[in-house]
Jmol script that loads the backbone (N, CA, C; Angstrom):
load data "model"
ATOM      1  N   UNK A   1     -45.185 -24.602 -45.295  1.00  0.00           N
ATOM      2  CA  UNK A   1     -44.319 -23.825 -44.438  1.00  0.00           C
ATOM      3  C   UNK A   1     -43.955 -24.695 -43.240  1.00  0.00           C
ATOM      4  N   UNK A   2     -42.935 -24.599 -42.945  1.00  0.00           N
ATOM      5  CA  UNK A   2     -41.915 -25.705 -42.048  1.00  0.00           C
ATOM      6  C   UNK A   2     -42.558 -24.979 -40.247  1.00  0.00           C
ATOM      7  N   UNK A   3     -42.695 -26.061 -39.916  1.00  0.00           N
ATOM      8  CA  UNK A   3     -43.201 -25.428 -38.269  1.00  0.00           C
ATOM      9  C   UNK A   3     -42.529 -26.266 -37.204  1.00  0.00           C
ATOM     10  N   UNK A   4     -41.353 -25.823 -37.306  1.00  0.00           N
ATOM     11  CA  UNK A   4     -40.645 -26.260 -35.813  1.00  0.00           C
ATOM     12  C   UNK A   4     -41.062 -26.255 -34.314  1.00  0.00           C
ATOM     13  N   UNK A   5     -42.035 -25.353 -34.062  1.00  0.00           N
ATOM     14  CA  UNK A   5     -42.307 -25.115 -32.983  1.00  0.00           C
ATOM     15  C   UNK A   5     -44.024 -26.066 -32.118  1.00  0.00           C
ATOM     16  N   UNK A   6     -44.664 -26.536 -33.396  1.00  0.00           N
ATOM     17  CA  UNK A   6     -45.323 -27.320 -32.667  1.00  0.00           C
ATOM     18  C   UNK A   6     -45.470 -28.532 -33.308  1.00  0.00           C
ATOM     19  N   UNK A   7     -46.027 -29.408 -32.559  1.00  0.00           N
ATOM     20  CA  UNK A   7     -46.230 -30.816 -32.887  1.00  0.00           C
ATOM     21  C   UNK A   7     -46.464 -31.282 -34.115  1.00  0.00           C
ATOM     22  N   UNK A   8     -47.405 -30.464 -35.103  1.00  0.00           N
ATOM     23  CA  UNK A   8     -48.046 -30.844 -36.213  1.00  0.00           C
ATOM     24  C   UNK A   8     -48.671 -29.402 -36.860  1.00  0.00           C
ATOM     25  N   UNK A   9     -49.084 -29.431 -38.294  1.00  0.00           N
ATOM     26  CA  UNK A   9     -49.240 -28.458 -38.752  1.00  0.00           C
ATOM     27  C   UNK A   9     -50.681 -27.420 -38.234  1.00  0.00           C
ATOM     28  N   UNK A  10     -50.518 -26.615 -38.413  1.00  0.00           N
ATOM     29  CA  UNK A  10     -51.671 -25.464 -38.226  1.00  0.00           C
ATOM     30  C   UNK A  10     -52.612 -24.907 -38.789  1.00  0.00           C
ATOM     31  N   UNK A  11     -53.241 -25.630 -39.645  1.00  0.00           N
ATOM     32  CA  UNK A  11     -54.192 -25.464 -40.744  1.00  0.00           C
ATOM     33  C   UNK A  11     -54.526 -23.914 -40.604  1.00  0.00           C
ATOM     34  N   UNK A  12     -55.041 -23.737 -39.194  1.00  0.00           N
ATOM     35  CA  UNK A  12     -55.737 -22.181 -39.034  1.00  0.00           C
ATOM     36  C   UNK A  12     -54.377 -20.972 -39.911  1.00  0.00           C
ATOM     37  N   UNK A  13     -53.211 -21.296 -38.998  1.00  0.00           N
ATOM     38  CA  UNK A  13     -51.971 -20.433 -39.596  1.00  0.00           C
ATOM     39  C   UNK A  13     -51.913 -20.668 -41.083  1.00  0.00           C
ATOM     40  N   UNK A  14     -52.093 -21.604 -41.354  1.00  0.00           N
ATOM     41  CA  UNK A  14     -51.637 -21.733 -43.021  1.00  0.00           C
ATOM     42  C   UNK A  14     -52.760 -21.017 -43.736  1.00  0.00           C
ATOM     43  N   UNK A  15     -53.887 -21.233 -43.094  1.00  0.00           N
ATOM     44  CA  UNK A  15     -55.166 -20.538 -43.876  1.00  0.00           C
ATOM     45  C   UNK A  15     -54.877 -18.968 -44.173  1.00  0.00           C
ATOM     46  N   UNK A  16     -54.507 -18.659 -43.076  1.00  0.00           N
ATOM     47  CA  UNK A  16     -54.005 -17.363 -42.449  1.00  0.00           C
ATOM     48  C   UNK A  16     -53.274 -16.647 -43.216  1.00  0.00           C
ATOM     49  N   UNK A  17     -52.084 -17.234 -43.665  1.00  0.00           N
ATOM     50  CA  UNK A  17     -51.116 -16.947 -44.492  1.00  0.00           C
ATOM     51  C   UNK A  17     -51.450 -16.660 -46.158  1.00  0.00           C
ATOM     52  N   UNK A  18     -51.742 -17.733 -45.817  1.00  0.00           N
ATOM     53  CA  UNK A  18     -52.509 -17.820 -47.448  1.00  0.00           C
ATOM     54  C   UNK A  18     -53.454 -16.767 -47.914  1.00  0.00           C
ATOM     55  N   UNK A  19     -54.400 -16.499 -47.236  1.00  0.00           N
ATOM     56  CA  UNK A  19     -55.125 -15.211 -47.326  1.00  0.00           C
ATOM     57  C   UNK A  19     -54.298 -14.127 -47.294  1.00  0.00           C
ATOM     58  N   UNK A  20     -53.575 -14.019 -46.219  1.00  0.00           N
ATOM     59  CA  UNK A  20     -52.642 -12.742 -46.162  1.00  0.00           C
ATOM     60  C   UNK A  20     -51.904 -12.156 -47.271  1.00  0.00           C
ATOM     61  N   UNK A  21     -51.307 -13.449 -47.869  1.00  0.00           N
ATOM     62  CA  UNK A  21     -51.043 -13.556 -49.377  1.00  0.00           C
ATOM     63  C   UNK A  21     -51.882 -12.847 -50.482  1.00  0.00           C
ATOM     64  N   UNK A  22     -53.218 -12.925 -50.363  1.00  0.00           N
ATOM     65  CA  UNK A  22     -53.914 -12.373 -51.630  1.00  0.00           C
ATOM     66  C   UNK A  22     -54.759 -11.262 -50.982  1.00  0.00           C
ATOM     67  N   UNK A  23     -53.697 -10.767 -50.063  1.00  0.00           N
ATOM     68  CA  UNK A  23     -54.293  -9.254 -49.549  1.00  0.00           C
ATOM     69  C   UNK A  23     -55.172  -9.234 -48.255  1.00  0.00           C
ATOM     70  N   UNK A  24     -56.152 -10.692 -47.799  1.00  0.00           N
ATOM     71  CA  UNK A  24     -57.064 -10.316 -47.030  1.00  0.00           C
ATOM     72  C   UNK A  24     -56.386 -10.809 -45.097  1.00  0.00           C
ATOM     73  N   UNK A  25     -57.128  -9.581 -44.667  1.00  0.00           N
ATOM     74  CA  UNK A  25     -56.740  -9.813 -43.190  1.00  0.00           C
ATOM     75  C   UNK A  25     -57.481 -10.147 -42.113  1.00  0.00           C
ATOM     76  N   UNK A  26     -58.312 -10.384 -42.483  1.00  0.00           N
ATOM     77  CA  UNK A  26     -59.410 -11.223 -41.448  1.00  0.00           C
ATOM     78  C   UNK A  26     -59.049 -12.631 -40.969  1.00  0.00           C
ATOM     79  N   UNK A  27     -58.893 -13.642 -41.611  1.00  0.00           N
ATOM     80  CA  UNK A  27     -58.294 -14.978 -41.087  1.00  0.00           C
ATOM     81  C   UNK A  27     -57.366 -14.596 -40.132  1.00  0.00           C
ATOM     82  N   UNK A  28     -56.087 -13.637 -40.078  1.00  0.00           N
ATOM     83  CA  UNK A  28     -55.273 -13.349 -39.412  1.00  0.00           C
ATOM     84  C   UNK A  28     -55.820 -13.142 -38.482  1.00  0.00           C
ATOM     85  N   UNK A  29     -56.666 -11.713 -38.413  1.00  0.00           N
ATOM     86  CA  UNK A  29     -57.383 -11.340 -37.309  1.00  0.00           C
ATOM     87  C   UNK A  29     -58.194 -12.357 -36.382  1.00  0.00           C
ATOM     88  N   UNK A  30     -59.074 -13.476 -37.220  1.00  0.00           N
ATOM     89  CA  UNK A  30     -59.426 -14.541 -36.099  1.00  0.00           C
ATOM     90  C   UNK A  30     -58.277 -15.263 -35.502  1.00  0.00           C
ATOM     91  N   UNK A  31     -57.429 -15.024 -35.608  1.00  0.00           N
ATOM     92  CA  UNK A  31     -56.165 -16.487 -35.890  1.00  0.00           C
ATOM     93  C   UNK A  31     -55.512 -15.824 -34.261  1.00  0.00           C
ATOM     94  N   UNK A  32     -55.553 -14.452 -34.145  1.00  0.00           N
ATOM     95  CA  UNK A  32     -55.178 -14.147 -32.737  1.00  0.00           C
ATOM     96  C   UNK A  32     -55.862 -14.200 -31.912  1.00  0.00           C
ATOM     97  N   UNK A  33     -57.533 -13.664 -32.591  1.00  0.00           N
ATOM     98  CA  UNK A  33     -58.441 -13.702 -31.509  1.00  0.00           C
ATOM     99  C   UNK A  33     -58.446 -14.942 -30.861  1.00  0.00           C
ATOM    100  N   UNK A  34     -58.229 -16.302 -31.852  1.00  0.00           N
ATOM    101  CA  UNK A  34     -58.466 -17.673 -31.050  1.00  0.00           C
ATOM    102  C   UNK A  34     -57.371 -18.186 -30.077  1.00  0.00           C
ATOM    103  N   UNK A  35     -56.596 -16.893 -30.448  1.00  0.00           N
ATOM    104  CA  UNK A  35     -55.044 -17.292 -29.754  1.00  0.00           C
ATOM    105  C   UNK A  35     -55.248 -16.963 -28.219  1.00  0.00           C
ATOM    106  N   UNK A  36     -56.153 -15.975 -27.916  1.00  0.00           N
ATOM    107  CA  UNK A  36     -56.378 -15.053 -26.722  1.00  0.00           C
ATOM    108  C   UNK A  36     -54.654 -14.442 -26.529  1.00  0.00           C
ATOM    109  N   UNK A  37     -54.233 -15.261 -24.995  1.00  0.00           N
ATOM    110  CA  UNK A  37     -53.565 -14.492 -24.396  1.00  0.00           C
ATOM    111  C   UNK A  37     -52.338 -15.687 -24.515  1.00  0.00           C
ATOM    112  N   UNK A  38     -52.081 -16.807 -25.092  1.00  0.00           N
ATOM    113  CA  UNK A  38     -51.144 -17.327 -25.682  1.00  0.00           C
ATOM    114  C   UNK A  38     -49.995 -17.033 -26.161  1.00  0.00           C
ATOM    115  N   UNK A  39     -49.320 -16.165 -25.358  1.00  0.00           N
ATOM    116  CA  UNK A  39     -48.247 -15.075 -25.790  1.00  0.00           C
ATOM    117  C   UNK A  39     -47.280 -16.009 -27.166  1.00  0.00           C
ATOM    118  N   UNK A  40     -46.798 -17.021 -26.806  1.00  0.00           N
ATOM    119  CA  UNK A  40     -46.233 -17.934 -27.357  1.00  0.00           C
ATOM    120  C   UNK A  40     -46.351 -18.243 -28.983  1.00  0.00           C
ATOM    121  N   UNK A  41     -48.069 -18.719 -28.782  1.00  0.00           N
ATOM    122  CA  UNK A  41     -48.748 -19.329 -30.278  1.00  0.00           C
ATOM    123  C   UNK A  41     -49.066 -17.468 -30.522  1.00  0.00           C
ATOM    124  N   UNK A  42     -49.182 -16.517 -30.258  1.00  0.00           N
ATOM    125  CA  UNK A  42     -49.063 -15.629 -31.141  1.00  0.00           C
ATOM    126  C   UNK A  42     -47.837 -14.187 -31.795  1.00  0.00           C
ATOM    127  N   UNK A  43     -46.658 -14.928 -30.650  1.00  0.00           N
ATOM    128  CA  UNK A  43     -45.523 -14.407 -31.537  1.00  0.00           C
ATOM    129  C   UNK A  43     -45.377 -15.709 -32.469  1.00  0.00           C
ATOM    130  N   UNK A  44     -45.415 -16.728 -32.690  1.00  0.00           N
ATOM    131  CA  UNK A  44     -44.905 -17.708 -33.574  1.00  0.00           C
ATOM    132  C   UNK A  44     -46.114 -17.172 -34.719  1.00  0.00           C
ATOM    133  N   UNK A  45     -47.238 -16.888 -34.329  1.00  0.00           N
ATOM    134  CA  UNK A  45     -48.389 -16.248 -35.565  1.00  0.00           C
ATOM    135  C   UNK A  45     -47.881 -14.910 -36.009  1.00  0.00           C
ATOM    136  N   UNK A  46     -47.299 -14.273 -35.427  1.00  0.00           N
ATOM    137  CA  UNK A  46     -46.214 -12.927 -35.793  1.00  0.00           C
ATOM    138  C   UNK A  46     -45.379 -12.797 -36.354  1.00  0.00           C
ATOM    139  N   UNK A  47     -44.751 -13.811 -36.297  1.00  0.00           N
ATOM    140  CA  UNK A  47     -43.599 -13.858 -37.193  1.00  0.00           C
ATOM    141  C   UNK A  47     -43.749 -14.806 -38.344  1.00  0.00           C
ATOM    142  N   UNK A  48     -44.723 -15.653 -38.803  1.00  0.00           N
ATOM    143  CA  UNK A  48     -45.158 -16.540 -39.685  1.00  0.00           C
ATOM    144  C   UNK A  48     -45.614 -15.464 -40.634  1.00  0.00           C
ATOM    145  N   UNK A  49     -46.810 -14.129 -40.296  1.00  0.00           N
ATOM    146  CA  UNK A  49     -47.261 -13.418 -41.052  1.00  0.00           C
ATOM    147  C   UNK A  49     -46.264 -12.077 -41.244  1.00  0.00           C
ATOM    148  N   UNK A  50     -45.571 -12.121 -40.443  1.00  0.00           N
ATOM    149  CA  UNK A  50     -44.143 -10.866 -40.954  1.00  0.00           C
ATOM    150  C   UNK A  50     -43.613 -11.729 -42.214  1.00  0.00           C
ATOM    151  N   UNK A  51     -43.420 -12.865 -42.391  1.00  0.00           N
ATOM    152  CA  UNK A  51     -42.904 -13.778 -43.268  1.00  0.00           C
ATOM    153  C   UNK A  51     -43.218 -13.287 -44.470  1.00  0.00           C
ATOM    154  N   UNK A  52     -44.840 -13.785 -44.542  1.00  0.00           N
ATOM    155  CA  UNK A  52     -45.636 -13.750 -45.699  1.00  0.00           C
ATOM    156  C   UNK A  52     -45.027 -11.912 -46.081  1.00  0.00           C
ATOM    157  N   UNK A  53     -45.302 -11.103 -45.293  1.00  0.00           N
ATOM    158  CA  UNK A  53     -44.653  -9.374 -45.567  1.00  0.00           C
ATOM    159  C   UNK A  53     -43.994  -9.494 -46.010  1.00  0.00           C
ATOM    160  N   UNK A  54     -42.802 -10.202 -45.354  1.00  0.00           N
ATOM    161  CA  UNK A  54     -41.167  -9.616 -46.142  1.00  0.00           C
ATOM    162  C   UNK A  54     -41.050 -10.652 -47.788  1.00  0.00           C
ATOM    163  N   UNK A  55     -42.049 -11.467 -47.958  1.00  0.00           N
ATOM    164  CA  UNK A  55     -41.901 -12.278 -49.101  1.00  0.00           C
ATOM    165  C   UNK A  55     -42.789 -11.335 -50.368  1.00  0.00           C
ATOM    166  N   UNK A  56     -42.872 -10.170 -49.765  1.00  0.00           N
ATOM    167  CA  UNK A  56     -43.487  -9.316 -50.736  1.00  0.00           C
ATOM    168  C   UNK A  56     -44.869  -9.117 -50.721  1.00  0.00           C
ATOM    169  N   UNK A  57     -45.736  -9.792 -50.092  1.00  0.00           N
ATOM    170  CA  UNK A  57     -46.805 -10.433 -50.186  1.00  0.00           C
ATOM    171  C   UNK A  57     -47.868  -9.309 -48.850  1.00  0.00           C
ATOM    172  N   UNK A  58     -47.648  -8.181 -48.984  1.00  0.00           N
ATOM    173  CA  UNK A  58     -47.833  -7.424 -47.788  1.00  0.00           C
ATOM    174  C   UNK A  58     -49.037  -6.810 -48.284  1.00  0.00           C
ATOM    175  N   UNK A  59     -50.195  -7.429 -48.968  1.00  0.00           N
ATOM    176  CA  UNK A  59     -51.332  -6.093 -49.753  1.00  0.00           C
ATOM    177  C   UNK A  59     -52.531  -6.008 -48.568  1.00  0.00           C
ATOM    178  N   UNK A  60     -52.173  -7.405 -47.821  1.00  0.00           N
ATOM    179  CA  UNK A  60     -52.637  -7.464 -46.433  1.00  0.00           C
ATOM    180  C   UNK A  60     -52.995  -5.971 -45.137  1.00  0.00           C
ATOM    181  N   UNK A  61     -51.615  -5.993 -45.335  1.00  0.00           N
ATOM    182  CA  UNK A  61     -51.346  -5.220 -44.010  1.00  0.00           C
ATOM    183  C   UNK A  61     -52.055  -3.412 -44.700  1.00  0.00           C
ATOM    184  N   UNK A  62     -52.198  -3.540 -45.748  1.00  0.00           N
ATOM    185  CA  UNK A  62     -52.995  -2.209 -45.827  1.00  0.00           C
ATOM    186  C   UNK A  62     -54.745  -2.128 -44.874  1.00  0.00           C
ATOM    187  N   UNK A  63     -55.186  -3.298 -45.006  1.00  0.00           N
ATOM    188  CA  UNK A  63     -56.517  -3.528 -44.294  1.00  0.00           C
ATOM    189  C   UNK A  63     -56.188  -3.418 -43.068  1.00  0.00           C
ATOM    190  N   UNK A  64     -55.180  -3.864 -42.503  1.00  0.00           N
ATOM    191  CA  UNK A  64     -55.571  -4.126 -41.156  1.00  0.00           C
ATOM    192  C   UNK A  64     -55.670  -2.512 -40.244  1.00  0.00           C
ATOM    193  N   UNK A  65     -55.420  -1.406 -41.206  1.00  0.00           N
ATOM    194  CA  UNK A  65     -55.687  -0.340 -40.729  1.00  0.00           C
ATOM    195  C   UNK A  65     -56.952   0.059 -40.232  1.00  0.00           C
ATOM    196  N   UNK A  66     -57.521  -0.447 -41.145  1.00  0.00           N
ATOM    197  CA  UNK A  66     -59.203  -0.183 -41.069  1.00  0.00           C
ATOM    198  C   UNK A  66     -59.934  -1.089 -39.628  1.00  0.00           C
ATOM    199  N   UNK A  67     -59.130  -2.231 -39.592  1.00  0.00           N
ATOM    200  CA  UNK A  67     -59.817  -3.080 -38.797  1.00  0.00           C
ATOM    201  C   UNK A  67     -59.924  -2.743 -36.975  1.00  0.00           C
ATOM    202  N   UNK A  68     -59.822  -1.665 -36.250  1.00  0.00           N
ATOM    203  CA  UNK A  68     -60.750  -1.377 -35.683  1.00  0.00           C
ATOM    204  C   UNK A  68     -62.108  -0.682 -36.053  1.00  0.00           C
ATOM    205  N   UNK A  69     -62.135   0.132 -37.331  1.00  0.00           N
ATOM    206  CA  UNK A  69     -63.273   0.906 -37.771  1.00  0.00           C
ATOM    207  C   UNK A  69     -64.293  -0.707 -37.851  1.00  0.00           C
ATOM    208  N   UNK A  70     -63.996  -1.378 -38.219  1.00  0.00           N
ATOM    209  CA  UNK A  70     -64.477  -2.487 -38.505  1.00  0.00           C
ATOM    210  C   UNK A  70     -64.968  -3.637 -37.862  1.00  0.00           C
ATOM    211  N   UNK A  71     -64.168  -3.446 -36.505  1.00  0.00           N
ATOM    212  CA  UNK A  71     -64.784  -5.166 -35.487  1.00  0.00           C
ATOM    213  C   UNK A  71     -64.450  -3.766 -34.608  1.00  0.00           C
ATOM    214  N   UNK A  72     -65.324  -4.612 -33.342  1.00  0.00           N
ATOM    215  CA  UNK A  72     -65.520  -3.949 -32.162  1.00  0.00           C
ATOM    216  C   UNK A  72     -64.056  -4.229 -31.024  1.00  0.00           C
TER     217      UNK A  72
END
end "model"
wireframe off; spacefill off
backbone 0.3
color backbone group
């Protein structure tokens, strides 16, 4: 995946994606936490994983409902 916006690739984001891909949402979920308050690196993580959504690939975003029952 093509990343215009920073220097070099993002292993964490790609991991991210990739999981998101086969449904799971946890990588995502660390992927902001490490982001903190990085408004920047986490709309560019927002719209990388809206990506993976609109490419069909959304079995993800059913978990992330759960995920306050789940992390503190």
């Amino acid at each position: 995946m093509a990343n215009p916006r920073l220097a070099g690739p993002d292993p964490s984001l790609q991991r991210a994606c990739q999981a998101a891909s086969r449904g799971r949402w946890e990588p995502a979920a660390r992927l902001f936490e490490e982001a903190g308050q990085d408004w920047e690196r986490r709309s560019l993580y927002a719209q990388r994983l809206v990506q993976v959504a609109a490419g069909g690939r959304d079995r993800w975003l059913e978990g992330v409902g759960g995920v306050q029952a789940r992390r503190p």
